[in-house]
C-alpha positions in Angstrom: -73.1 -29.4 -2.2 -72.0 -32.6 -4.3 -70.0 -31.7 -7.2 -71.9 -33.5 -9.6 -69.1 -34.4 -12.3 -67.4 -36.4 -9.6 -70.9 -38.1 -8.6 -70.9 -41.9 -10.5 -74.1 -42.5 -12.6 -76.5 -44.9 -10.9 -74.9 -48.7 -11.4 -76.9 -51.9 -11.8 -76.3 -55.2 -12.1 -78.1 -58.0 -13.5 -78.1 -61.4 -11.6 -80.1 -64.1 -11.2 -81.2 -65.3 -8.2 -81.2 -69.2 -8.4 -78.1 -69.6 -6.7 -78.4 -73.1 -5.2 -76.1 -72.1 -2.4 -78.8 -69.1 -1.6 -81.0 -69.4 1.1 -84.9 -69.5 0.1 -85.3 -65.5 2.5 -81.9 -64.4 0.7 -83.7 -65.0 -2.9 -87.2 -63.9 -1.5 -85.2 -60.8 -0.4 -82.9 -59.9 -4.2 -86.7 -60.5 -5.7 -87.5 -57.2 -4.5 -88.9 -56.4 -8.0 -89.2 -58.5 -11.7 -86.3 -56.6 -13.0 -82.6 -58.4 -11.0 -81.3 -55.1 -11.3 -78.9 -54.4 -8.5 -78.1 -51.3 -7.0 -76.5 -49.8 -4.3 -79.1 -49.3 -1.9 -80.6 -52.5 -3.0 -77.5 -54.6 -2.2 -77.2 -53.1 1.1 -80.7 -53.5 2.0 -80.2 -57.5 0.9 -76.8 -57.7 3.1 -78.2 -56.3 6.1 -81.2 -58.2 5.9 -79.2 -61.6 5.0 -78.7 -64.1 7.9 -75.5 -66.2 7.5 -73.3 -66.1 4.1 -74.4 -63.2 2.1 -75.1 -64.3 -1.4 -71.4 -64.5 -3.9 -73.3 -61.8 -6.5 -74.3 -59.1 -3.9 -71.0 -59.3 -1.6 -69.3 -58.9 -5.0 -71.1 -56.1 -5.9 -70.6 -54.2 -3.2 -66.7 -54.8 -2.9 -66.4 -54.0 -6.6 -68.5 -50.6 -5.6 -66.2 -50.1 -2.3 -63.4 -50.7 -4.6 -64.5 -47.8 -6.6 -65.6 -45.7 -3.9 -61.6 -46.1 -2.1 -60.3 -45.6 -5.4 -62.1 -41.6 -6.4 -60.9 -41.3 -2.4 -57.8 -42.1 -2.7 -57.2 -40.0 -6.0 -58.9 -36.9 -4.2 -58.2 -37.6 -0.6 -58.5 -33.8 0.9 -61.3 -32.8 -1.2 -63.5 -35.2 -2.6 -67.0 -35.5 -1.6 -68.9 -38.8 -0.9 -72.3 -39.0 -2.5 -75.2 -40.4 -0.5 -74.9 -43.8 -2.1 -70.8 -43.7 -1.7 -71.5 -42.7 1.8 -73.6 -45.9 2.2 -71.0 -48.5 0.7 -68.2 -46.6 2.5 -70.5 -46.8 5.5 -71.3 -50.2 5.5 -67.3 -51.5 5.1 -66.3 -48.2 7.5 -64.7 -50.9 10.1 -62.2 -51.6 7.2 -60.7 -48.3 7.8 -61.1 -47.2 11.3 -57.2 -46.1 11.4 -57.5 -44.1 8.0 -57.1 -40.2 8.1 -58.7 -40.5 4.6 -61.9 -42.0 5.6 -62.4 -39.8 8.2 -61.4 -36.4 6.6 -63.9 -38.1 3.8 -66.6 -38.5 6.7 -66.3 -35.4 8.0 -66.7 -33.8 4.6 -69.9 -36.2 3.8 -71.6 -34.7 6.9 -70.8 -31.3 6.5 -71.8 -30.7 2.7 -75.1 -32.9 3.9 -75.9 -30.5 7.0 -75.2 -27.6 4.5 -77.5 -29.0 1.5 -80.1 -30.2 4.7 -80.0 -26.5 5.8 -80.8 -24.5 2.2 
């Protein structure tokens, strides 16, 4: 089970999309809906979908949320528990930390209090 005080509240972002250095697909894709709110899942969705440079905003965003992510692992690093959207960002940047005990032991931990919330 999460612990849910150690869960962080749903971030977004606003940004505007008229970067001249983004592509025409990379602003059709972060104009997913009226509101430039970004999220999590919503900035992953754009940087796997994004061919060449990912636009300056959204890689950004998701370092500063990595950042965070490292930063409740580090301060916990045998018992904290990833939430689905930490696991994502983690996830996504994993190759950063293929030699970390942390990350693994944090992995491990993800998938275990998933299959045991999966199985109730």
């Amino acid at each position: 089970m999460f612990a849910s005080n150690t869960s962080p509240r749903a971030r977004t972002r606003q940004y505007s999309s008229s970067s001249s250095t983004a592509s025409m697909s990379q602003r059709d894709s972060m104009d997913l809906d009226n509101s430039g709110a970004l999220d999590i899942q919503r900035a992953l969705d754009i940087a796997r979908n994004t061919e060449g440079d990912l636009d300056h905003y959204v890689a950004k965003y998701l370092e500063e949320q990595l950042a965070e992510v490292w930063h409740r692992l580090e301060s916990r690093p045998n018992s904290y528990v990833l939430s689905k959207d930490e696991f994502a960002i983690f996830n996504y940047f994993v190759g950063r930390y293929h030699d970390s005990t942390v990350a693994e032991k944090a992995i491990a931990r993800f998938w275990s209090s998933y299959q045991d919330n999966a199985s109730s």
